[in-house]
Each structure stands twice: as C-alpha cells, then as structure tokens.
PDB file of the backbone (N, CA, C, O) and the ligand in Angstrom, with CONECT records:
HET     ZN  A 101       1
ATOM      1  N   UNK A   1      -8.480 -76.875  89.185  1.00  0.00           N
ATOM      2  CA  UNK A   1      -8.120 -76.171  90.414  1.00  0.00           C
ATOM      3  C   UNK A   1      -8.397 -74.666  90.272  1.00  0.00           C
ATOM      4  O   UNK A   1      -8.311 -74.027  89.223  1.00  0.00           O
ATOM      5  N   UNK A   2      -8.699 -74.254  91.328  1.00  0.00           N
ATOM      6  CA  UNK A   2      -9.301 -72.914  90.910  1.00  0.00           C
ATOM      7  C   UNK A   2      -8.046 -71.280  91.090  1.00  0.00           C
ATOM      8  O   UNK A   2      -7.681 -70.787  92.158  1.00  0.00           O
ATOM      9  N   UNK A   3      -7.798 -70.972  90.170  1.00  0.00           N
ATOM     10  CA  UNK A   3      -6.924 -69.937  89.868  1.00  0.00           C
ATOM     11  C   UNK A   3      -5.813 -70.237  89.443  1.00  0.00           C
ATOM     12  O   UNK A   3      -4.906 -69.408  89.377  1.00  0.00           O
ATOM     13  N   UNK A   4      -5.643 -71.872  88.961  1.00  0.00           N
ATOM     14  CA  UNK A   4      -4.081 -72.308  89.076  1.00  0.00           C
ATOM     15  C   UNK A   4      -4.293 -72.250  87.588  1.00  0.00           C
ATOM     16  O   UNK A   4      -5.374 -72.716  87.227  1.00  0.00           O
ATOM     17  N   UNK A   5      -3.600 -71.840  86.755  1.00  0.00           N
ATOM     18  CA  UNK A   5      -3.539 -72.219  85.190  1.00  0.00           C
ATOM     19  C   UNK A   5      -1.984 -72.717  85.090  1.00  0.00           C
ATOM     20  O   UNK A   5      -0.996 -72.225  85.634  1.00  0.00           O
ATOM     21  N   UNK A   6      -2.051 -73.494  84.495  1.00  0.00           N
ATOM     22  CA  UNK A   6      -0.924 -74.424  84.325  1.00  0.00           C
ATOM     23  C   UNK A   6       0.070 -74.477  83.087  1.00  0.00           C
ATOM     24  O   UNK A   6      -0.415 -75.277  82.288  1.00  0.00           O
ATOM     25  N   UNK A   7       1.037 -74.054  82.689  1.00  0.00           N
ATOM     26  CA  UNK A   7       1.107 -73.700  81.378  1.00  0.00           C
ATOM     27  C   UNK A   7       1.637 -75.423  80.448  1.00  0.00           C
ATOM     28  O   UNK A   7       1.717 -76.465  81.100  1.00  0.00           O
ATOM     29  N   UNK A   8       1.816 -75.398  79.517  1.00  0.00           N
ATOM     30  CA  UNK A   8       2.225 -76.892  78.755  1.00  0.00           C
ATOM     31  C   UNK A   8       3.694 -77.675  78.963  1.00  0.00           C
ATOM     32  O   UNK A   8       4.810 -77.165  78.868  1.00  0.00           O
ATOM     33  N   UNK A   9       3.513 -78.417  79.129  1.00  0.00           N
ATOM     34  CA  UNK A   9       5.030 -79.164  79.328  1.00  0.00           C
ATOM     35  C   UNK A   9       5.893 -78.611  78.273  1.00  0.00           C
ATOM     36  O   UNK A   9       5.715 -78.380  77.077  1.00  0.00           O
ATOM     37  N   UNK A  10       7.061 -78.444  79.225  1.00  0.00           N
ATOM     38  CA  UNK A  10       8.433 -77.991  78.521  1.00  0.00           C
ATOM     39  C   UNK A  10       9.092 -78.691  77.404  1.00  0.00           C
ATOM     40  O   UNK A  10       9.654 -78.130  76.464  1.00  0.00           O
ATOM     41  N   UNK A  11       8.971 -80.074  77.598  1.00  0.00           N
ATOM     42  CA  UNK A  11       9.258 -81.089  76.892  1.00  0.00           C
ATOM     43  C   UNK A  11       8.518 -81.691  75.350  1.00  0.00           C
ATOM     44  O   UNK A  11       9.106 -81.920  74.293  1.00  0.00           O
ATOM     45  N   UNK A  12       7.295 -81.815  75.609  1.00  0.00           N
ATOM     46  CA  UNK A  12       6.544 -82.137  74.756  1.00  0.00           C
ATOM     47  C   UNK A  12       5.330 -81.010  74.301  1.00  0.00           C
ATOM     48  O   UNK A  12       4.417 -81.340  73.544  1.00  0.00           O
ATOM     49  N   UNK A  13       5.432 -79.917  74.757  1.00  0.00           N
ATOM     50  CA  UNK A  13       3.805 -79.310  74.735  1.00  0.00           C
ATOM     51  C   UNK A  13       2.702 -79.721  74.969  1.00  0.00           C
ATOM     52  O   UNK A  13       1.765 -79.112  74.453  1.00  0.00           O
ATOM     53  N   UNK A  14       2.394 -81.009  75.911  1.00  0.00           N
ATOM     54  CA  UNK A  14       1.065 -81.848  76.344  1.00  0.00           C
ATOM     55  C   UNK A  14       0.604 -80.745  77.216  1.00  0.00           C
ATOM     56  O   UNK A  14       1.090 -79.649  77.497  1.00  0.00           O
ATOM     57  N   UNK A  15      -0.648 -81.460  77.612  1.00  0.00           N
ATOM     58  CA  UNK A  15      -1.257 -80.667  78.580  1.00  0.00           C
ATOM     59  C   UNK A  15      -0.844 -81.242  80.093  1.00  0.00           C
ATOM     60  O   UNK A  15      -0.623 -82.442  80.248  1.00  0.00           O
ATOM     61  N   UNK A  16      -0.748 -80.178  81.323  1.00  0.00           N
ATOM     62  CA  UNK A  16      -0.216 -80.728  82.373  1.00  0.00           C
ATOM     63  C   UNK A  16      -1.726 -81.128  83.301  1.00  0.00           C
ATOM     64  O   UNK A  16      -2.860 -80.740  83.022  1.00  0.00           O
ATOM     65  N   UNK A  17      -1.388 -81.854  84.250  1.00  0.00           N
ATOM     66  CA  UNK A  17      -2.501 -81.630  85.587  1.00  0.00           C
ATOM     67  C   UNK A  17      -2.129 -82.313  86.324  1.00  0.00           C
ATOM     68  O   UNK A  17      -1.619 -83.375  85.966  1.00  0.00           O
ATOM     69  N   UNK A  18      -2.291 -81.815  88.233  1.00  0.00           N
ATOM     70  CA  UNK A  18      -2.248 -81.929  88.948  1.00  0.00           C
ATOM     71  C   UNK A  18      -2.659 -82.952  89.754  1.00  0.00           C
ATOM     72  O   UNK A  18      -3.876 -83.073  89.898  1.00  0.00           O
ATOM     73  N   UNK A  19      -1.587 -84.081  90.578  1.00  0.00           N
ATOM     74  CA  UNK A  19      -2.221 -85.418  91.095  1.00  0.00           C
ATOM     75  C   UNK A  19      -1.734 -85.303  92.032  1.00  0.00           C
ATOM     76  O   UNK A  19      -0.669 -84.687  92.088  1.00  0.00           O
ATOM     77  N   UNK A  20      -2.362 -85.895  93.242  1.00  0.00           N
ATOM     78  CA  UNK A  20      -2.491 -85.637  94.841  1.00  0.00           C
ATOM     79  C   UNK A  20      -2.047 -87.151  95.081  1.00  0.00           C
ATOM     80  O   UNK A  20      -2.639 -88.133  94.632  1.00  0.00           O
ATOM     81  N   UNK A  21      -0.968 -87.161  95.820  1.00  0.00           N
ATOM     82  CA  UNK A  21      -0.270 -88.273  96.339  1.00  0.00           C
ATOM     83  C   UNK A  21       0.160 -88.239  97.718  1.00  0.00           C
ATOM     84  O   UNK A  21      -0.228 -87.388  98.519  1.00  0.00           O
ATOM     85  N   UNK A  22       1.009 -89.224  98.000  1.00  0.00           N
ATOM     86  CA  UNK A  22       1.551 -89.220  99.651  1.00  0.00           C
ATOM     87  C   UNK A  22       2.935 -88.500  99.197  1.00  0.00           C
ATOM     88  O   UNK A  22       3.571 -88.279  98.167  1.00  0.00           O
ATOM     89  N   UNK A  23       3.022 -88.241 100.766  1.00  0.00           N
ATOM     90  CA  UNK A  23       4.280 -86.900 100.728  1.00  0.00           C
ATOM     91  C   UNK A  23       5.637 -88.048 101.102  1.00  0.00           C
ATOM     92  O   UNK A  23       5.690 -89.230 101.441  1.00  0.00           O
ATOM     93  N   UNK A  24       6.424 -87.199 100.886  1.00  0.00           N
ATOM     94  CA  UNK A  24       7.913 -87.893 101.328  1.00  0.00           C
ATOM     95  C   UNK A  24       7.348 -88.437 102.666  1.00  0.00           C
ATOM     96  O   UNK A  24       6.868 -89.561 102.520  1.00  0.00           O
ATOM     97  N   UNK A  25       7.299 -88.120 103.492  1.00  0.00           N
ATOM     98  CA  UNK A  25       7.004 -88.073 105.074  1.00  0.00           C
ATOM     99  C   UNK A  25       5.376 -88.143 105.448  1.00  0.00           C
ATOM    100  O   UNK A  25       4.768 -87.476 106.285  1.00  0.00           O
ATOM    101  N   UNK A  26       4.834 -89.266 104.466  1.00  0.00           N
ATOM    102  CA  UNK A  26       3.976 -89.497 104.704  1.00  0.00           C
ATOM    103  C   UNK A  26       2.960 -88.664 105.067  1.00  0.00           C
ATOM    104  O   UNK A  26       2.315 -88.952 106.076  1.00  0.00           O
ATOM    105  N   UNK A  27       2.668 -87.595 104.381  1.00  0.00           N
ATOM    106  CA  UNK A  27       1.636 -86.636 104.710  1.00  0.00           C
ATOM    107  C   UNK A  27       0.953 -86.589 103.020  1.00  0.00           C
ATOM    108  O   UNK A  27       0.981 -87.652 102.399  1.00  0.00           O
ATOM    109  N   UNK A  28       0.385 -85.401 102.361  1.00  0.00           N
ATOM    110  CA  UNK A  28      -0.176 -85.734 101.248  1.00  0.00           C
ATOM    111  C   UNK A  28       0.951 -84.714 100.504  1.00  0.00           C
ATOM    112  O   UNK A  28       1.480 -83.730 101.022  1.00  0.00           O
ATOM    113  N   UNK A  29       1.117 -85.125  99.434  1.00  0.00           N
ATOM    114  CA  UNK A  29       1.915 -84.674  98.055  1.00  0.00           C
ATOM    115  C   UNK A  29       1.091 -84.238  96.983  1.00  0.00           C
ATOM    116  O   UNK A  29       0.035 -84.773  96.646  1.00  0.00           O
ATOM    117  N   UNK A  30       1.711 -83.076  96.377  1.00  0.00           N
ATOM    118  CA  UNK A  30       0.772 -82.679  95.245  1.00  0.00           C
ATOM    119  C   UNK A  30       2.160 -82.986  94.445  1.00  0.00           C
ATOM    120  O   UNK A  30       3.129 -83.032  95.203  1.00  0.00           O
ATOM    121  N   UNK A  31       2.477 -83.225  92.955  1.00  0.00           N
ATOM    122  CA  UNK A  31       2.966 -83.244  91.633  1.00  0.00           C
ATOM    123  C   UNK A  31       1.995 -82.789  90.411  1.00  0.00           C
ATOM    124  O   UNK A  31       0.766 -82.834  90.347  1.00  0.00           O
ATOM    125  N   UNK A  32       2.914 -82.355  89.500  1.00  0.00           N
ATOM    126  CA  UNK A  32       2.070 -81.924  88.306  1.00  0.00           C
ATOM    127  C   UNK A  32       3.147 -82.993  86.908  1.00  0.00           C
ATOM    128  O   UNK A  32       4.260 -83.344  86.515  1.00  0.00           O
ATOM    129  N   UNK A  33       1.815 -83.038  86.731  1.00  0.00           N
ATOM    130  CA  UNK A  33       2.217 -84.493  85.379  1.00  0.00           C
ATOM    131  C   UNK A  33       2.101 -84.145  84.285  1.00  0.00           C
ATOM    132  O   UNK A  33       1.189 -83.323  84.198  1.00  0.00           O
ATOM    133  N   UNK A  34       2.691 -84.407  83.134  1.00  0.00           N
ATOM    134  CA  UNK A  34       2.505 -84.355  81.566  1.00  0.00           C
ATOM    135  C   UNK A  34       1.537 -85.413  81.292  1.00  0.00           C
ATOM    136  O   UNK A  34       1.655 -86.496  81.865  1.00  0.00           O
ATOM    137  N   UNK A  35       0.398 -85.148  80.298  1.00  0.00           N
ATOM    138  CA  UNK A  35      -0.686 -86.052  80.322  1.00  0.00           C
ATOM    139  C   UNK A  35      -0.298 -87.127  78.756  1.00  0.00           C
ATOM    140  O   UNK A  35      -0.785 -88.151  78.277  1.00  0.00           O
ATOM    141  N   UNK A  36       0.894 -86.138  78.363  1.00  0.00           N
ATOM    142  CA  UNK A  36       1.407 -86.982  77.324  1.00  0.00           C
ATOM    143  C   UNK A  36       2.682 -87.836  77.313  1.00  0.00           C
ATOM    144  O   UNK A  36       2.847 -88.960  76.839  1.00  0.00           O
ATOM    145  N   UNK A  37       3.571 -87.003  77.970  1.00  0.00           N
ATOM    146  CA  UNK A  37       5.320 -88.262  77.916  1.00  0.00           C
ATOM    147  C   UNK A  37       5.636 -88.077  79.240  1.00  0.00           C
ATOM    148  O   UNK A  37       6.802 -88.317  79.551  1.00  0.00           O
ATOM    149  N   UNK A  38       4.571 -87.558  80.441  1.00  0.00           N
ATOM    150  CA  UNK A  38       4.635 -88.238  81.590  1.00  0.00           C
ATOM    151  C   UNK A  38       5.474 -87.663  82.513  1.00  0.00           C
ATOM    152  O   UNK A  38       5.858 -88.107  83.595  1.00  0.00           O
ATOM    153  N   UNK A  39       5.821 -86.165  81.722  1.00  0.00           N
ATOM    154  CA  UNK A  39       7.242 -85.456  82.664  1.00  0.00           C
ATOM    155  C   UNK A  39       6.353 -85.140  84.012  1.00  0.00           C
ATOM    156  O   UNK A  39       5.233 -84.635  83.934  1.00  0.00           O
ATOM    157  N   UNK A  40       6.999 -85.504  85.299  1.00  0.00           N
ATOM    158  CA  UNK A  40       6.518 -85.263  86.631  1.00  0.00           C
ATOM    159  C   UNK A  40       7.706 -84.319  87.507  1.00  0.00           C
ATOM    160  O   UNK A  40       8.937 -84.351  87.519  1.00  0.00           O
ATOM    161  N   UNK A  41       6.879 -83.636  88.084  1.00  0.00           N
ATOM    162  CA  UNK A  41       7.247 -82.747  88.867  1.00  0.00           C
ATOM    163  C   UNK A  41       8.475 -83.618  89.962  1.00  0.00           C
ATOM    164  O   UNK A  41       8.676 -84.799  89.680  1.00  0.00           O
ATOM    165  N   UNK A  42       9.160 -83.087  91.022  1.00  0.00           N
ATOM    166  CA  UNK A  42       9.140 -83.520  92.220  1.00  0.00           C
ATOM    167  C   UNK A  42       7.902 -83.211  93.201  1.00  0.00           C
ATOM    168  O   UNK A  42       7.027 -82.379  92.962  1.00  0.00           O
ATOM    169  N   UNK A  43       7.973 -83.967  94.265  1.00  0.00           N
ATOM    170  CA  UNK A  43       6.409 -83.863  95.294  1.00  0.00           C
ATOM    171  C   UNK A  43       6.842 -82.852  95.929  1.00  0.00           C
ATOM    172  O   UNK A  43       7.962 -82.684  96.411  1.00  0.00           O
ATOM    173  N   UNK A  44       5.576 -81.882  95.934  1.00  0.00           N
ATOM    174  CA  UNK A  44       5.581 -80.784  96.790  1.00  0.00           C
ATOM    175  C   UNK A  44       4.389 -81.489  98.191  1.00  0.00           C
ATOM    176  O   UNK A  44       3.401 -82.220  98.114  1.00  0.00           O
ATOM    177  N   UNK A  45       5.056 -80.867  99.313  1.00  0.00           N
ATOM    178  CA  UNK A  45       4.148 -81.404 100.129  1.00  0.00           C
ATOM    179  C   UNK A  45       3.368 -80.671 101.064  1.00  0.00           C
ATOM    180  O   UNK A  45       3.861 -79.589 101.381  1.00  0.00           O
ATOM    181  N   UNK A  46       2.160 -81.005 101.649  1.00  0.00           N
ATOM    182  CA  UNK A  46       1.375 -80.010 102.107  1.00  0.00           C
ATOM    183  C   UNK A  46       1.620 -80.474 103.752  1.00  0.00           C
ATOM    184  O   UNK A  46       2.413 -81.245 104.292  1.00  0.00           O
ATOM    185  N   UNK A  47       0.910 -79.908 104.073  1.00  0.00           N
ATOM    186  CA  UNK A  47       0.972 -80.377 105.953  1.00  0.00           C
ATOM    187  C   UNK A  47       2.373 -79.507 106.698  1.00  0.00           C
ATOM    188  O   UNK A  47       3.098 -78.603 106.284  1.00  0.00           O
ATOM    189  N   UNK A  48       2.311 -80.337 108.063  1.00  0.00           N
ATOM    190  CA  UNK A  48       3.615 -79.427 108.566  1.00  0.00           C
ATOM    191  C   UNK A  48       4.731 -79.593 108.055  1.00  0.00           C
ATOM    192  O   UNK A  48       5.036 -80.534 107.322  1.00  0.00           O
ATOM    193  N   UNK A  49       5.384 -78.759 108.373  1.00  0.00           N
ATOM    194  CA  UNK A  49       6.804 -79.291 107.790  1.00  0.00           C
ATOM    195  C   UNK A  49       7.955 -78.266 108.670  1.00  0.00           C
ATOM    196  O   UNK A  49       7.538 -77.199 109.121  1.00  0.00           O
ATOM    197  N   UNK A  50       9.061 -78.572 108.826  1.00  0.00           N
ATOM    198  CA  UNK A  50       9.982 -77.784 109.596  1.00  0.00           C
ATOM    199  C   UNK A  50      11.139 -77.316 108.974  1.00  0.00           C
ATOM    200  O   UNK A  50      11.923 -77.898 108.225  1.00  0.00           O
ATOM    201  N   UNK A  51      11.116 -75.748 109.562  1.00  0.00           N
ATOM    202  CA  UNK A  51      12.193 -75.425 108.507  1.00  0.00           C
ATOM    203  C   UNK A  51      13.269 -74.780 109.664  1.00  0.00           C
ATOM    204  O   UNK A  51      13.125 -74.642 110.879  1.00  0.00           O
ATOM    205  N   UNK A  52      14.529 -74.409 108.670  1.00  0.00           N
ATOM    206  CA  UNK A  52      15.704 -73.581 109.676  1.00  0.00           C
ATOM    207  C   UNK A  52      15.392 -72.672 108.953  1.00  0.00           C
ATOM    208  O   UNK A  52      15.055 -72.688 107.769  1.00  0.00           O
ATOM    209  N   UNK A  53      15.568 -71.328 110.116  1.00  0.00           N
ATOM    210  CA  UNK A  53      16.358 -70.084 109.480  1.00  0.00           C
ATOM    211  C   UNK A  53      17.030 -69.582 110.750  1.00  0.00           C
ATOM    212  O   UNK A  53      17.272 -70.201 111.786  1.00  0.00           O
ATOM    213  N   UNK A  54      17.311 -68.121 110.377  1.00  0.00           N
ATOM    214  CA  UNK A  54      17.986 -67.506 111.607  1.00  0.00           C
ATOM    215  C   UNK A  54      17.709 -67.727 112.868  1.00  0.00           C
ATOM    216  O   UNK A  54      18.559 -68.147 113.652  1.00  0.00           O
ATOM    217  N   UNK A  55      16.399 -67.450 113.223  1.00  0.00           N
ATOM    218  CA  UNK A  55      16.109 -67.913 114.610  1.00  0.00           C
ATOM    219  C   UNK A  55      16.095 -68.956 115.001  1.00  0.00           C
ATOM    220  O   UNK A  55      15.822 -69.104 116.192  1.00  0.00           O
ATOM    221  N   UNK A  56      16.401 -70.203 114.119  1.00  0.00           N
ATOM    222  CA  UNK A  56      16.112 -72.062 114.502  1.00  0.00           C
ATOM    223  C   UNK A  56      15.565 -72.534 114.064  1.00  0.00           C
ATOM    224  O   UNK A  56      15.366 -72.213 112.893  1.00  0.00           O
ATOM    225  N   UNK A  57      14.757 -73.861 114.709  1.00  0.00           N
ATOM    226  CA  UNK A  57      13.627 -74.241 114.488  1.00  0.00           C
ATOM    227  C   UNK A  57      12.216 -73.897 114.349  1.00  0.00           C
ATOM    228  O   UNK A  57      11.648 -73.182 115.174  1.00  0.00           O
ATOM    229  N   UNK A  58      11.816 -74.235 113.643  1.00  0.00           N
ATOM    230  CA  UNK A  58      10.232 -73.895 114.009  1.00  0.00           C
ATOM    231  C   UNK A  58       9.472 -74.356 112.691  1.00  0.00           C
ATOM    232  O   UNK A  58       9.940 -74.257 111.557  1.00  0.00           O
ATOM    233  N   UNK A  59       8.103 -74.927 113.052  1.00  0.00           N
ATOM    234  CA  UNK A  59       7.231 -75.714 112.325  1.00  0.00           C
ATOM    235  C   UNK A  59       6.610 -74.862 111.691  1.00  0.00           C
ATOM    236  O   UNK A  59       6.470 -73.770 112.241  1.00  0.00           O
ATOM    237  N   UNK A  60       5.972 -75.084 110.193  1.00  0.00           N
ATOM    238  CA  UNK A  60       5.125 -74.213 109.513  1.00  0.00           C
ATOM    239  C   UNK A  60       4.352 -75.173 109.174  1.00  0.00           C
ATOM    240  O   UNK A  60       4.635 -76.352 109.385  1.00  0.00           O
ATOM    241  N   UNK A  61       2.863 -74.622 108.384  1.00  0.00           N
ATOM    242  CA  UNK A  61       1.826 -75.327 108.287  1.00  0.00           C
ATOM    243  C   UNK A  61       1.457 -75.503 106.441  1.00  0.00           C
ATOM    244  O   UNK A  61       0.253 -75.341 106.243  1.00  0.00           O
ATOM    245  N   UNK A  62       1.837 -75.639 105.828  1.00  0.00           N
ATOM    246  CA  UNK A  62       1.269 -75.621 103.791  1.00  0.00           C
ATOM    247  C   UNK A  62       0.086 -76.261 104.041  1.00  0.00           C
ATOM    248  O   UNK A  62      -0.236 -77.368 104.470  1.00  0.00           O
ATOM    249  N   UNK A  63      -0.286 -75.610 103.788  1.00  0.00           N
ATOM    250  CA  UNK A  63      -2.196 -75.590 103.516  1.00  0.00           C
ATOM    251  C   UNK A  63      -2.375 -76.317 101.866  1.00  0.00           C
ATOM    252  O   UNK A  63      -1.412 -75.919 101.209  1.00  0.00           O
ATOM    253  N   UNK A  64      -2.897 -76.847 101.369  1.00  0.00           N
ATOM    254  CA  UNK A  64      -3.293 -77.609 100.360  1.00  0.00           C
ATOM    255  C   UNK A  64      -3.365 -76.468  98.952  1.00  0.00           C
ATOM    256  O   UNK A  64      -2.856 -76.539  97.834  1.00  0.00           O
ATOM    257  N   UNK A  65      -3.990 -75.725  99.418  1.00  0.00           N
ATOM    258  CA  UNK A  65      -3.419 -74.555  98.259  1.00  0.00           C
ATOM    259  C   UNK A  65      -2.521 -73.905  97.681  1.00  0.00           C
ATOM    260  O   UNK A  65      -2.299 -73.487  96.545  1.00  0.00           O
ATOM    261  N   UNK A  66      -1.684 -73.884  99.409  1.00  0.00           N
ATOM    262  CA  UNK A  66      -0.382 -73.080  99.129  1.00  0.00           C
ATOM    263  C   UNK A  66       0.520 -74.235  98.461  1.00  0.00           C
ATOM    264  O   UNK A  66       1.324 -73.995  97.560  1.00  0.00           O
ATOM    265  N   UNK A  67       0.321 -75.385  98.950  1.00  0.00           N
ATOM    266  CA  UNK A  67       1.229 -76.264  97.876  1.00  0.00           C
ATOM    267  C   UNK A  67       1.167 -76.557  96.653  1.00  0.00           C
ATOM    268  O   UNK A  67       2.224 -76.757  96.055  1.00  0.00           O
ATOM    269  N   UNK A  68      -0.089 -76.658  95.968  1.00  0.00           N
ATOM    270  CA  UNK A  68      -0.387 -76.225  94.825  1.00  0.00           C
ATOM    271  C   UNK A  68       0.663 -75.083  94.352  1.00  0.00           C
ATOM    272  O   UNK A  68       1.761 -75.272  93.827  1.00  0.00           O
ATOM    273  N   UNK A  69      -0.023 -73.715  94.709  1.00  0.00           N
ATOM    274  CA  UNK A  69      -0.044 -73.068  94.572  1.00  0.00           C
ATOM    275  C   UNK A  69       2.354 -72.749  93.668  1.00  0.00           C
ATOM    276  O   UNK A  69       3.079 -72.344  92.760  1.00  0.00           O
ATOM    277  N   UNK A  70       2.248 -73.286  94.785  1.00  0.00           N
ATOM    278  CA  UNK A  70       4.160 -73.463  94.873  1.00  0.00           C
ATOM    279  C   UNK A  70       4.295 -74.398  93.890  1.00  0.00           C
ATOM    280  O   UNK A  70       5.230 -74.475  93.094  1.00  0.00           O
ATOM    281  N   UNK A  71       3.391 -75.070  93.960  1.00  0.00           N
ATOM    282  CA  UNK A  71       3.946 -76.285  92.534  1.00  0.00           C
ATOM    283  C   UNK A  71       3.545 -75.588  91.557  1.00  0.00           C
ATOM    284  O   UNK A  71       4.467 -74.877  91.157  1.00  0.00           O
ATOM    285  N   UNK A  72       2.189 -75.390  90.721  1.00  0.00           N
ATOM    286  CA  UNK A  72       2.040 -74.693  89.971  1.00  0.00           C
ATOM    287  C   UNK A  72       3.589 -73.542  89.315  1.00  0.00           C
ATOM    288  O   UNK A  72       4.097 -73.767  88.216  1.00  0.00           O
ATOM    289  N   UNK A  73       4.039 -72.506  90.152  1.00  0.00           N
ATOM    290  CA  UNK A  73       5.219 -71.515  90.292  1.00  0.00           C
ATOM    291  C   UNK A  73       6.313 -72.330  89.571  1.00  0.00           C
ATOM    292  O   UNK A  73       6.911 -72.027  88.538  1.00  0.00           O
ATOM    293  N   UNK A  74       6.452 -73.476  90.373  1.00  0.00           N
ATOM    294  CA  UNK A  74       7.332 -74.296  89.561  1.00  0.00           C
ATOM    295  C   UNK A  74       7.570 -74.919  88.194  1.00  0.00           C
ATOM    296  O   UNK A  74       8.564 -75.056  87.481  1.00  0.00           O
ATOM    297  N   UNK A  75       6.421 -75.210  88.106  1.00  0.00           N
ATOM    298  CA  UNK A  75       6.034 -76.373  86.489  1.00  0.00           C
ATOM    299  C   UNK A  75       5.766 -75.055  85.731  1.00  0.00           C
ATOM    300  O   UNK A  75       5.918 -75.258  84.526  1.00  0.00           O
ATOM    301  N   UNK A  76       5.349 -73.509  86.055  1.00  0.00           N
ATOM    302  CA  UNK A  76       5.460 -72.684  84.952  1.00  0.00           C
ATOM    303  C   UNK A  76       6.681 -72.096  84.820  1.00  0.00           C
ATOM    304  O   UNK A  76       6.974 -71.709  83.689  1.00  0.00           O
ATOM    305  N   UNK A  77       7.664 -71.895  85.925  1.00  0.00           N
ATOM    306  CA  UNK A  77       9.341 -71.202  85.663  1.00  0.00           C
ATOM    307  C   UNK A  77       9.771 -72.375  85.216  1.00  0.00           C
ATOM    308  O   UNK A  77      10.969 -72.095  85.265  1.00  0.00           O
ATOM    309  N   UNK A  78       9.754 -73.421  84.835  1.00  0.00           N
ATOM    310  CA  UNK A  78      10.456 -74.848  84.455  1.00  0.00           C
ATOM    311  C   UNK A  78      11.296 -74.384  85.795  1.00  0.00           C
ATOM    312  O   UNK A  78      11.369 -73.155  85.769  1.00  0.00           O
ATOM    313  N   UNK A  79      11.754 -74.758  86.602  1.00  0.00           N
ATOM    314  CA  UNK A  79      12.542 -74.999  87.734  1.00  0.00           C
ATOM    315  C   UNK A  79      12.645 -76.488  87.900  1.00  0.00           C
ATOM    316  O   UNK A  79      11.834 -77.395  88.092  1.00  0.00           O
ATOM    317  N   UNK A  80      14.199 -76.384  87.728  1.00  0.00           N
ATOM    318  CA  UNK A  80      14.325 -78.418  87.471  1.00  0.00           C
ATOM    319  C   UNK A  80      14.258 -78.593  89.322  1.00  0.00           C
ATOM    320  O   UNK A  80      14.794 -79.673  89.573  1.00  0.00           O
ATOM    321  N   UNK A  81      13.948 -78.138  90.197  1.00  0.00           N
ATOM    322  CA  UNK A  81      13.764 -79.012  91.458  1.00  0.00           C
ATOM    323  C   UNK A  81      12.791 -78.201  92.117  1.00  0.00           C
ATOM    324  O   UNK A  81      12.343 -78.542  93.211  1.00  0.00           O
TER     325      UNK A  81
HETATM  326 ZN    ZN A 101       5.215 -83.710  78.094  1.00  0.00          ZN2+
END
C-alpha cells in the first residue's frame, strides 16, 4: 500500500498486512493481520457511514485510503479497539 508502513505485531514481532473484507454493514472492510499468530485488527470500514455530533446527523464518506489509512494509526499505537 502506498505510504502505509506498518510496524510488527505487538504480540509476536511477525510481519503485519492488510486484507480487504466485507464491512459490518455490508460495505467493504479493511483489517490488518499478523502473518504469523494471526493477531487481527477489528474491521475498519470504508464507504458511508453516519455519525452524531453536535449538530446531529449527518453522513460521511471513508474513501478506501482514509480507512486504511485509520487502520494503519491503529495497528501502529497498538489501540486495543
Ligand atoms: Zn503476531
């Protein structure tokens, strides 16, 4: 993937990489996998998705990179969710 460097599983020191799946809600899912004892991310998901804040509702769009991009962030802060 291009700019994403991925650092080594927390667990084992394997090497990680990135697999493109279906999303909770049936849209596409990115996870990042241990290529050795298999530690997997939770699914980050790309497509629309709806969020709350102050003003309400309203739909946003994760573009295939930016979900990466957010997963990647994750699997290198170890962030357990
Ligand atoms: Zn591992």
């Amino acid at each position: 993937m291009n700019g994403i460097s991925l650092k080594k599983c927390p667990f084992c020191s394997g090497s990680a990489y990135i697999i493109k799946g279906h999303g909770i809600y049936g849209g596409i899912g990115y996870q990042i996998k241990c290529s050795r004892c298999e530690a997997v991310t939770p699914i980050e998901e790309a497509g629309t998705q709806s969020v709350v804040n102050a003003n309400g509702f309203r739909e946003i769009n994760i573009s295939d990179v930016e979900a990466i991009r957010r997963l990647s962030i994750r699997w290198n802060t170890r962030q357990p969710t």
